[in-house]
C-alpha positions in Angstrom: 0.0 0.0 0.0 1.4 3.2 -1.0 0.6 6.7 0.7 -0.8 8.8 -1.9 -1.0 12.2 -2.1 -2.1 14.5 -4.3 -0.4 16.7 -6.6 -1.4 20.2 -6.5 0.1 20.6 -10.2 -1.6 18.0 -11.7 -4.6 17.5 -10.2 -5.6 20.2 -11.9 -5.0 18.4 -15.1 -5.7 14.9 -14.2 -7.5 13.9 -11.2 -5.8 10.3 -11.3 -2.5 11.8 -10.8 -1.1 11.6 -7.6 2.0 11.9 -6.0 3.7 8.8 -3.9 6.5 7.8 -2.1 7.9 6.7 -5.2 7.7 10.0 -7.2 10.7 12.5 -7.7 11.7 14.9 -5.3 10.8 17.6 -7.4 7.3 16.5 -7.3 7.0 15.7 -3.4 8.7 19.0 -2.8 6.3 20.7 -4.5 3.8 18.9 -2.6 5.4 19.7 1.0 5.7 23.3 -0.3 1.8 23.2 -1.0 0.7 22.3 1.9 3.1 24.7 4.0 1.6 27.4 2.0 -1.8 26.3 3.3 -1.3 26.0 6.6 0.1 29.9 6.5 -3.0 30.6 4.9 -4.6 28.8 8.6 -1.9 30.6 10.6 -2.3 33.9 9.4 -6.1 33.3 10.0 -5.8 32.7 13.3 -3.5 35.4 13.7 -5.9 37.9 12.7 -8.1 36.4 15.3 -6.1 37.1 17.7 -6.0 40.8 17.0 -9.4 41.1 16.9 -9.3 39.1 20.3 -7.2 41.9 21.5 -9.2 44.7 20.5 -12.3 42.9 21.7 -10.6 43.1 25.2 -9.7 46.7 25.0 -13.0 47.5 23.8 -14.4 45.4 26.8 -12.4 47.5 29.5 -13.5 50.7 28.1 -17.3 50.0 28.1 -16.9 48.3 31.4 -15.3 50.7 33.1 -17.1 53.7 31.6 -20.2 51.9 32.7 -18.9 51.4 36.3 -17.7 54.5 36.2 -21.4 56.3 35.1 -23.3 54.1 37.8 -21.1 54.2 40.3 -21.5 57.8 40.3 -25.3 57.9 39.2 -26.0 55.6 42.5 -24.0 58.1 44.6 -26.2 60.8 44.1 -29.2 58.9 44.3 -28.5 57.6 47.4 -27.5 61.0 48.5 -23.9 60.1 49.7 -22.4 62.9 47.7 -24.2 65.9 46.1 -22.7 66.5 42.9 -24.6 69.2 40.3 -21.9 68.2 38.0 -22.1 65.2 35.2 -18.4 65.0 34.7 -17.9 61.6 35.8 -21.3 60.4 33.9 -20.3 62.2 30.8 -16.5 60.7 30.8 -18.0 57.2 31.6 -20.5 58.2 28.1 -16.9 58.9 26.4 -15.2 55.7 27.6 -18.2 53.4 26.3 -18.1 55.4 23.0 -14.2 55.0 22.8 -15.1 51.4 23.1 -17.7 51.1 20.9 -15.7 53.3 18.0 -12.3 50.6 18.7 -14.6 48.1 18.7 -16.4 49.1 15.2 -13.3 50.1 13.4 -11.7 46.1 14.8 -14.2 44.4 13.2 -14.4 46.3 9.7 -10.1 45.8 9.5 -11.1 42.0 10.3 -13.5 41.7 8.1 -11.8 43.5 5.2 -8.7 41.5 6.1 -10.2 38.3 5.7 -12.1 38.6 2.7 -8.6 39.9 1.0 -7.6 36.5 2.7 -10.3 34.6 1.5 -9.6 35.6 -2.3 -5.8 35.2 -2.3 -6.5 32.1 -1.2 -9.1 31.0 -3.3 -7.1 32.0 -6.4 -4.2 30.1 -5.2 -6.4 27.1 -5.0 -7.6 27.9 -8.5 -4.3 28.1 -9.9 -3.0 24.5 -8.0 -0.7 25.9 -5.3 -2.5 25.2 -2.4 -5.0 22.5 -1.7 -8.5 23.5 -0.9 -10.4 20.5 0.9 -10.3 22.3 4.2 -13.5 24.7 5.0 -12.5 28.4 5.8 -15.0 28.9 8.6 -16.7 32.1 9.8 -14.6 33.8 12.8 -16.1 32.6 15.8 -14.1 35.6 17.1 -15.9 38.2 14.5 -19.0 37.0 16.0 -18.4 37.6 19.7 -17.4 40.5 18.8 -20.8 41.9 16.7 -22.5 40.5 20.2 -20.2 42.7 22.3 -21.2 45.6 20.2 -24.3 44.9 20.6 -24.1 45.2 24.4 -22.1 48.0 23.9 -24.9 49.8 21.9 -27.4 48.9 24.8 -25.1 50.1 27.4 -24.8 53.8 25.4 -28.4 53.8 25.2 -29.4 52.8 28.6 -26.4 55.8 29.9 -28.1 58.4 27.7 -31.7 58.1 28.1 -31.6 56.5 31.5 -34.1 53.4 29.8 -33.4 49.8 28.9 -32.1 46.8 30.9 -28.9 48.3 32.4 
């Protein structure tokens, strides 16, 4: 039994042709260089997930503490422990959630623009045989906590503002 594998130049060509231990260097070197090339294409993936992981905890600090920050003071003076006529703190906990919210926006625009450039160098690579396209290239699991942090984000501004909603 031989380990086949398939040969990103002539599959193209010939779906029968396949490259096995018995083939020439050249050809499994091509193949070993194919699939490298794919897995940077996974690496730099989950590289760009980690950004986005980092600016969805930067985003998370500022609307949490601009939040704490707006309540803390807003329960202060209603409990009458301090009488403040100014808004200073609840106004620079409104511009720490906005700060947030704006990071958080402008993170997951450069994600998704970064993947879909991403997505098409890799789909013509696959087109053109360098790189092996059997593997899925899921939806960011990442992207999507972070639409459902803005989300909350957008509730939080709107509950600050108005003084409505669940927060």
């Amino acid at each position: 039994m031989s380990n086949q594998i398939p040969d990103p130049m002539n599959s193209a060509k010939s779906p029968s042709a396949r490259v096995t231990a018995q083939s020439g260097t050249d050809n499994i070197s091509v193949e070993l260089s194919s699939r490298r090339t794919g897995m940077s294409f996974q690496r730099t993936r989950m590289s760009a997930d980690r950004t986005l992981m980092s600016v969805i905890r930067t985003a998370l600090s500022l609307i949490g503490f601009g939040f704490t920050i707006a309540q803390f003071f807003a329960h202060l003076r209603e409990g009458n422990i301090v009488s403040m006529a100014s808004r200073a703190p609840r106004n620079f906990g409104i511009a720490l959630v906005l700060l947030g919210i704006a990071t958080l926006v402008l993170g997951i625009v450069y994600h998704a623009q970064y993947m879909r450039q991403l997505r098409l160098e890799r789909r013509t690579m696959v087109e053109d045989g360098l790189v092996h396209g059997e593997s899925s290239y899921p939806l960011s699991m990442t992207l999507i906590i972070a639409v459902l942090l803005l989300l909350i984000g957008l509730f939080a501004i709107v509950s600050m503002v108005f003084n409505i909603g669940p927060f």
